[in-house]
N, CA, C and O atoms as a GROMACS GRO file, in nm:
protein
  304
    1UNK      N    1   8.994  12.444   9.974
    1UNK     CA    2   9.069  12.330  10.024
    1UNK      C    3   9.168  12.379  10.130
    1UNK      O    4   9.242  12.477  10.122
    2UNK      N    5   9.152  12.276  10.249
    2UNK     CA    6   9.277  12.348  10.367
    2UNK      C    7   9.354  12.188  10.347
    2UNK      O    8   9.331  12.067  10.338
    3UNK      N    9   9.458  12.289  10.348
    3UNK     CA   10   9.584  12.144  10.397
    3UNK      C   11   9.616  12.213  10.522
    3UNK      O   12   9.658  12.325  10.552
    4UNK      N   13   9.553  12.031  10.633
    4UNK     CA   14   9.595  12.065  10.774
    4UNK      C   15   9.741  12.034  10.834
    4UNK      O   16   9.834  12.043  10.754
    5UNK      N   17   9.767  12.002  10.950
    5UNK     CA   18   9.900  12.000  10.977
    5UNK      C   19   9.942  11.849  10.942
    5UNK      O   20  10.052  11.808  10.906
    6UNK      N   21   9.817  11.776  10.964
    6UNK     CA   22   9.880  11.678  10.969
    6UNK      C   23   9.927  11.625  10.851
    6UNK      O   24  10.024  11.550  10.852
    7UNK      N   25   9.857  11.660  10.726
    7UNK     CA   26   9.824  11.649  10.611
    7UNK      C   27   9.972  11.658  10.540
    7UNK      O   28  10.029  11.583  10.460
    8UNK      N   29  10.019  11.820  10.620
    8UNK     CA   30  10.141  11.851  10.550
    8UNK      C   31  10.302  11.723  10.642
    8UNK      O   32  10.422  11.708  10.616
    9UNK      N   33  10.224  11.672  10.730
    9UNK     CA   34  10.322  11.640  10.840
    9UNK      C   35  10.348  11.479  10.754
    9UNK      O   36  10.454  11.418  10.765
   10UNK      N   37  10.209  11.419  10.656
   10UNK     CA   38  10.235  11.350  10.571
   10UNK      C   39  10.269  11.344  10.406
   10UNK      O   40  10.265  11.255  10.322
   11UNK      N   41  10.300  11.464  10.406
   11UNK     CA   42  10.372  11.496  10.262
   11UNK      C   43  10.543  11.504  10.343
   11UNK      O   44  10.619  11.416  10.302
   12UNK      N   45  10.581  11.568  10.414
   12UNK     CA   46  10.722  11.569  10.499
   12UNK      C   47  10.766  11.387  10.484
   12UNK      O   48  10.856  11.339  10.415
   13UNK      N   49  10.678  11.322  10.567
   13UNK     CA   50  10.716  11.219  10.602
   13UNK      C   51  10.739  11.088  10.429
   13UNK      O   52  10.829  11.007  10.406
   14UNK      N   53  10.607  11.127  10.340
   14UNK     CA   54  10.653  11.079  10.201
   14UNK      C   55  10.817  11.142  10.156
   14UNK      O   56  10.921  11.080  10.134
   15UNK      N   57  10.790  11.280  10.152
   15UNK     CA   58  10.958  11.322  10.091
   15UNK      C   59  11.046  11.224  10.176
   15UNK      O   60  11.124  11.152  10.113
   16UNK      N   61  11.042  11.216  10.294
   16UNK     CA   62  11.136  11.178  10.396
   16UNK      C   63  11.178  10.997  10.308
   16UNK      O   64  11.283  10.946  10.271
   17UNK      N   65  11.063  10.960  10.307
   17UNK     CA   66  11.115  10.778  10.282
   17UNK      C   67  11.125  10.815  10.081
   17UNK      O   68  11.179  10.747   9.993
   18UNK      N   69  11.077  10.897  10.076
   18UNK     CA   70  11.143  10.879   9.923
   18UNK      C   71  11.291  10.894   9.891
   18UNK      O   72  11.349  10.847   9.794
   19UNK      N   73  11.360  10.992  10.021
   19UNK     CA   74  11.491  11.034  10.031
   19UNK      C   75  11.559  10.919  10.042
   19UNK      O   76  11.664  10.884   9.988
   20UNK      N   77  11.453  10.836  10.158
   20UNK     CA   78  11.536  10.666  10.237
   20UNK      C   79  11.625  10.631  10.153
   20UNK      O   80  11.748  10.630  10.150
   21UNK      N   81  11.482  10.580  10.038
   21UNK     CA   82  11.467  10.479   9.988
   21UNK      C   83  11.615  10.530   9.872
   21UNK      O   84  11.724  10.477   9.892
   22UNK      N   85  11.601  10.622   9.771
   22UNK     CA   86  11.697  10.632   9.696
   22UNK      C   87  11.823  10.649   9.733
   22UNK      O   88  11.910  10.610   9.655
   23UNK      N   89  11.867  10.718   9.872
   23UNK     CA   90  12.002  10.727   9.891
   23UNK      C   91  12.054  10.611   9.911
   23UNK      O   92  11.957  10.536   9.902
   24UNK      N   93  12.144  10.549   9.932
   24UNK     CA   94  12.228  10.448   9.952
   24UNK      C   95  12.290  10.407  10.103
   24UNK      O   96  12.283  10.308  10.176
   25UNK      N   97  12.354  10.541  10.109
   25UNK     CA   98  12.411  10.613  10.203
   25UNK      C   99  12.397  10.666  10.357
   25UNK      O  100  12.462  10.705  10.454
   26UNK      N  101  12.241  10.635  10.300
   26UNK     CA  102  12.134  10.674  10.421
   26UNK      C  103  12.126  10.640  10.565
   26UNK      O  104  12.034  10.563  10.592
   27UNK      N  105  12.172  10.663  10.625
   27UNK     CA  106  12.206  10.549  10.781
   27UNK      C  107  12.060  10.644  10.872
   27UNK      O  108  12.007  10.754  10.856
   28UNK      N  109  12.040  10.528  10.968
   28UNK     CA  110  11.951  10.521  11.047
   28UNK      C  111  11.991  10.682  11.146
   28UNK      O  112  11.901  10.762  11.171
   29UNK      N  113  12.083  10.696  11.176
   29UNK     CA  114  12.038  10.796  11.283
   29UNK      C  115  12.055  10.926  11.223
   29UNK      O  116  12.059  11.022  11.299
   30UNK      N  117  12.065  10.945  11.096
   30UNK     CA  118  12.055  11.027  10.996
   30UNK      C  119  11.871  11.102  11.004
   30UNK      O  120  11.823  11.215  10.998
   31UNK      N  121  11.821  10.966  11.019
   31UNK     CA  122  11.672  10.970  10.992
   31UNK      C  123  11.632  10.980  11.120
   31UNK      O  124  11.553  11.073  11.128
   32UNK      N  125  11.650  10.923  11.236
   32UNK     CA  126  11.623  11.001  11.324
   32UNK      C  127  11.600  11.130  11.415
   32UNK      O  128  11.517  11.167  11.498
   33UNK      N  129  11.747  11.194  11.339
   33UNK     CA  130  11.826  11.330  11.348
   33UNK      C  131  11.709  11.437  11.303
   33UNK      O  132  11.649  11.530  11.357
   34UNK      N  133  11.712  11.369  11.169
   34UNK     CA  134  11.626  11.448  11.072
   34UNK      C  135  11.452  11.457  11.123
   34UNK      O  136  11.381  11.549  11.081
   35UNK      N  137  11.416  11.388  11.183
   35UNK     CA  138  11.258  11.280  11.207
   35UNK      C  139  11.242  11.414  11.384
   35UNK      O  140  11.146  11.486  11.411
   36UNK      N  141  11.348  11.400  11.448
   36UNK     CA  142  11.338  11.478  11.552
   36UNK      C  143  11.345  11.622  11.547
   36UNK      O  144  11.296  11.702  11.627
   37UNK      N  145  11.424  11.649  11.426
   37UNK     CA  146  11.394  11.825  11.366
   37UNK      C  147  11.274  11.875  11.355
   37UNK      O  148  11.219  11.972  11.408
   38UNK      N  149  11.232  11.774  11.256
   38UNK     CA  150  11.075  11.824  11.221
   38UNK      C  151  10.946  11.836  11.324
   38UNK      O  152  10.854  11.918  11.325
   39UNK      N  153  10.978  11.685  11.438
   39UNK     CA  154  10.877  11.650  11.528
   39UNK      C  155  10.866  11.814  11.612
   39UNK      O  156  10.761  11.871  11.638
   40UNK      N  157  11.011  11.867  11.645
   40UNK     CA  158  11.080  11.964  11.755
   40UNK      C  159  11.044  12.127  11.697
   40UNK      O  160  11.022  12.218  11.777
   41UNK      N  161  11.042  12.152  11.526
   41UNK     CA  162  11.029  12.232  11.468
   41UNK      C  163  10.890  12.274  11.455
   41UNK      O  164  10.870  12.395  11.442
   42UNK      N  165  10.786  12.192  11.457
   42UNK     CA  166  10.651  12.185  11.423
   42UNK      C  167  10.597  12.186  11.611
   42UNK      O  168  10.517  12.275  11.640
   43UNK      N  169  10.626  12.125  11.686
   43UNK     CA  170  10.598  12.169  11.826
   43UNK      C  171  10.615  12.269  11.900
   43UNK      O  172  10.564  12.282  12.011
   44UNK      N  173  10.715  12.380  11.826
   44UNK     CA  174  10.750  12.457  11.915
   44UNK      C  175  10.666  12.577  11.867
   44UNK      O  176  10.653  12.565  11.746
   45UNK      N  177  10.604  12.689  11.912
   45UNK     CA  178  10.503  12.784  11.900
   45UNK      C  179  10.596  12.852  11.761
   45UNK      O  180  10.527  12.893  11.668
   46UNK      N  181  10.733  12.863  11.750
   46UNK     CA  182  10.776  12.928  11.648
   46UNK      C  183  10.729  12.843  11.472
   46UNK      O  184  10.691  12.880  11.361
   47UNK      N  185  10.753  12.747  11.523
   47UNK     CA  186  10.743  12.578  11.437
   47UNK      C  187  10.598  12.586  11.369
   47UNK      O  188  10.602  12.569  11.247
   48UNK      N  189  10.452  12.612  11.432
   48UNK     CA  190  10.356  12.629  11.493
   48UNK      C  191  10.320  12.728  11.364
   48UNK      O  192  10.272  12.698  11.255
   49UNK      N  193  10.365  12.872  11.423
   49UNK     CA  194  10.317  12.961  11.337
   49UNK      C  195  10.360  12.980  11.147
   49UNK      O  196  10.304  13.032  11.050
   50UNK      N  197  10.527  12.881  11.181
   50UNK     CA  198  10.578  12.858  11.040
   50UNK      C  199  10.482  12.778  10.940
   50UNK      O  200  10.504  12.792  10.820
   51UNK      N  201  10.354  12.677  10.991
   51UNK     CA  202  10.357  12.589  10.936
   51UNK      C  203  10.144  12.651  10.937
   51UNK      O  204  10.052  12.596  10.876
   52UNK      N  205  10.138  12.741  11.005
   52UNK     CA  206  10.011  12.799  10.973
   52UNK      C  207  10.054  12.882  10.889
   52UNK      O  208   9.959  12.921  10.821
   53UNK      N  209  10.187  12.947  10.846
   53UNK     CA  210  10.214  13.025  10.706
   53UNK      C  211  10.186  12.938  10.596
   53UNK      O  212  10.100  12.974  10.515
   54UNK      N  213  10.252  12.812  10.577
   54UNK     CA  214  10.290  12.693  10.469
   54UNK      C  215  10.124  12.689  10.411
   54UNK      O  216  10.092  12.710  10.294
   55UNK      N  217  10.029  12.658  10.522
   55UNK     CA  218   9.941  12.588  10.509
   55UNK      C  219   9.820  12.695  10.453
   55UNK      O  220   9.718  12.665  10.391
   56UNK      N  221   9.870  12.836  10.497
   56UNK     CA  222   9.790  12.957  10.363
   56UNK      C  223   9.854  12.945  10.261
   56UNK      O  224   9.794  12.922  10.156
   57UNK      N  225  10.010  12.960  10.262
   57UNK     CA  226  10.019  13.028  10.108
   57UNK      C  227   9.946  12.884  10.009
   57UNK      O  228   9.866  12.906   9.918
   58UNK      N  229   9.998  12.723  10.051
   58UNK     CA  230   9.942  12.654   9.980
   58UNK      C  231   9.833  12.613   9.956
   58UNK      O  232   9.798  12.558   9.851
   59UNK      N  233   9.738  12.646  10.094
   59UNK     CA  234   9.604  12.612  10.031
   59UNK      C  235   9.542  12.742   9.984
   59UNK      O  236   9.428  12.725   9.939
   60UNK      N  237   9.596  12.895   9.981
   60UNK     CA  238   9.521  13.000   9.891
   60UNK      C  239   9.611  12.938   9.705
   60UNK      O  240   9.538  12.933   9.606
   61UNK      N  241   9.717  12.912   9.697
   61UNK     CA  242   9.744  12.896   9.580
   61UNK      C  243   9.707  12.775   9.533
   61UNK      O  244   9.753  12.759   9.420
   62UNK      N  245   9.624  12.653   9.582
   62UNK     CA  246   9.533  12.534   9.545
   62UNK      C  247   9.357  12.618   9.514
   62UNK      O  248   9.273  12.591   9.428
   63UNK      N  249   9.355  12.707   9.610
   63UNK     CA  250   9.233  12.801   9.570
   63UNK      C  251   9.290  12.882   9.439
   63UNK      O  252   9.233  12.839   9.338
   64UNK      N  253   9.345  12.945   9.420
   64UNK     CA  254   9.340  13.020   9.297
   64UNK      C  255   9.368  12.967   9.205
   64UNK      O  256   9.327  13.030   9.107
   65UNK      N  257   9.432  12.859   9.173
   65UNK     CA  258   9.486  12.758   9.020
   65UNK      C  259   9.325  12.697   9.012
   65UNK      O  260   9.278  12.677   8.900
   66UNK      N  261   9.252  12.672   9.121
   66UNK     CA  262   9.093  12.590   9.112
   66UNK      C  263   8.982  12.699   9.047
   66UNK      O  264   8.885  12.666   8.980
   67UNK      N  265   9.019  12.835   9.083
   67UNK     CA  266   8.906  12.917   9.066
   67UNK      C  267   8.940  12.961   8.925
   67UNK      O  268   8.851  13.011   8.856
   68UNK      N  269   9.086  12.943   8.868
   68UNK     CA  270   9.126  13.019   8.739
   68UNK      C  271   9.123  12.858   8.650
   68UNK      O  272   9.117  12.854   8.528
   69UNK      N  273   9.128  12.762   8.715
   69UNK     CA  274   9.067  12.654   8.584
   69UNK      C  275   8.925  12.667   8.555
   69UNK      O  276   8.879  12.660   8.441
   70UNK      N  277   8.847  12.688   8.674
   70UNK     CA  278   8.725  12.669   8.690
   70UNK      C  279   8.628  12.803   8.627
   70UNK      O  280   8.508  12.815   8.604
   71UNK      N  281   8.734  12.884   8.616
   71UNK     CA  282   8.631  13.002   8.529
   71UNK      C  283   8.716  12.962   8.352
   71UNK      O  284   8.652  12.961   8.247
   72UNK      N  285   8.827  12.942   8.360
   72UNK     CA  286   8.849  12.884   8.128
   72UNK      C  287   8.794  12.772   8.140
   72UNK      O  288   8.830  12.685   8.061
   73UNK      N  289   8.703  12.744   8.230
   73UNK     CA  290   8.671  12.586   8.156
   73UNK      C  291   8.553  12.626   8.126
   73UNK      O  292   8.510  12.600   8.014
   74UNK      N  293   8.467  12.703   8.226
   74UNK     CA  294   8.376  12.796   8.234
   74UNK      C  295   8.354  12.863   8.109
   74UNK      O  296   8.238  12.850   8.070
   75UNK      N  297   8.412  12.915   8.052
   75UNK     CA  298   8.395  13.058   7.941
   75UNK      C  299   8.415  13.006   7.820
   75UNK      O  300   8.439  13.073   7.720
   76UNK      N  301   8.405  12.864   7.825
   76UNK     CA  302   8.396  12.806   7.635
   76UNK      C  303   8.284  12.722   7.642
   76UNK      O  304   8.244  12.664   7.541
   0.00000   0.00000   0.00000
């Protein structure tokens, strides 16, 4: 399993309105602020290579929790 960018760019954006939604407090250019970090962080070649790290360690550790269920489910 690969989680692609965009994939992860829609898990960001769920955390993001789950944050919305529960704070109170939450003002609009808060979320903008925040919305232009990520857009600016993920575009920039540094952003880029951070998020081809994210996207091994989590999809080798979605591979190994799959291959270590998949061999005890295996062996009974």
């Amino acid at each position: 399993m690969t989680l692609t960018t965009t994939g992860l760019f829609v898990l960001c954006c769920i955390g993001l309105g789950i944050w919305m939604k529960k704070d109170s407090s939450f003002r609009r250019r808060e979320f903008l602020a925040v919305s232009l970090f990520w857009i600016l962080a993920v575009a920039t070649p540094w952003g880029a290579a951070g998020v081809t790290k994210a996207q091994d360690l989590l999809g080798n550790g979605v591979q190994t929790a799959t291959s270590t269920v998949n061999s005890v489910s295996n062996s009974k």
